[in-house]
C-alpha positions in Angstrom: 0.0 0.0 0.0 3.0 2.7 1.2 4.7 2.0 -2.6 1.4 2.6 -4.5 1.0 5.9 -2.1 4.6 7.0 -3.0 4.0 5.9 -6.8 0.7 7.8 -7.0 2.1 11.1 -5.1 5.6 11.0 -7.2 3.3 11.1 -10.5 1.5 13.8 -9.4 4.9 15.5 -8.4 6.0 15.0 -11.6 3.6 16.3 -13.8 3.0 19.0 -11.8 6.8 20.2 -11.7 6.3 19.1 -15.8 3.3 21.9 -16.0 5.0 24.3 -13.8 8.3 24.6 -15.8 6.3 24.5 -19.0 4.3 27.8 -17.6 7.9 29.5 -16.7 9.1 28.3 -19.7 6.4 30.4 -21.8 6.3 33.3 -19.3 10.2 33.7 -19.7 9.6 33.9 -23.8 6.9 36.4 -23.6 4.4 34.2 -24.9 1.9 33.4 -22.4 -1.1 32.8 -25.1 -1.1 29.1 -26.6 0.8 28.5 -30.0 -2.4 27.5 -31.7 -6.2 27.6 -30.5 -8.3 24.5 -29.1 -10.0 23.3 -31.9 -12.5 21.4 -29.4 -13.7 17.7 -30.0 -13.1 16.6 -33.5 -16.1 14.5 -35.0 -14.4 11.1 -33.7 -14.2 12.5 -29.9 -17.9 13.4 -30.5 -19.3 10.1 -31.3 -17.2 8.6 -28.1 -20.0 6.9 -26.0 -21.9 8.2 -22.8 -21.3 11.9 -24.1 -24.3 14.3 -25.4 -27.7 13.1 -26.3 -26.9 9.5 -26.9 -24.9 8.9 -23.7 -28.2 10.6 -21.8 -30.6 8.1 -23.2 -27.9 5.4 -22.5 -28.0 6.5 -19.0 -31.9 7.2 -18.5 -32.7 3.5 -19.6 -30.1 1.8 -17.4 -31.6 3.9 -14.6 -34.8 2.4 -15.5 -33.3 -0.8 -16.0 -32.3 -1.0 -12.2 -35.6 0.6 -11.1 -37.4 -2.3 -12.8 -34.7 -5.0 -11.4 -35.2 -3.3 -7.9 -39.5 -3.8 -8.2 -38.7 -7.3 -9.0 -36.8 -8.1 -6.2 -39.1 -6.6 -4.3 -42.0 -8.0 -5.1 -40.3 -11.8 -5.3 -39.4 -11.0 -1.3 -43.2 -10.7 -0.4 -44.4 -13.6 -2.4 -45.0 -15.8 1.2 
């Protein structure tokens, strides 16, 4: 457990010492914007699943899966 704690907090440590001097290192040049915009999502990253309208409804009828299961089980433990 104490060398996945160490692991987990050394990574953590290291990217954030990674971000830090990556911020200095663009502060120092003058150039605090980003080198080229965000495009956002492309069309691939759009269709990944659980995300927008699709990953709702995914969500919704599992929730109503599991509401239904739950009723079952219920009802099964009063049948005498």
């Amino acid at each position: 457990m104490a060398l996945l704690l160490w692991s987990f907090l050394s990574s953590i440590a290291l990217f954030f010492g990674l971000a830090s001097a990556a911020q200095l290192e663009a502060y120092r040049g003058r150039c605090p914007a980003p080198a080229t915009p965000d495009p956002g999502p492309t069309a691939e990253e759009e269709r990944e699943p659980l995300v927008g309208a699709v990953g709702s409804a995914i969500i919704t009828s599992v929730r109503g899966l599991i509401e239904l299961v739950r009723r079952l089980r219920s009802s099964k433990d009063q049948m005498p």
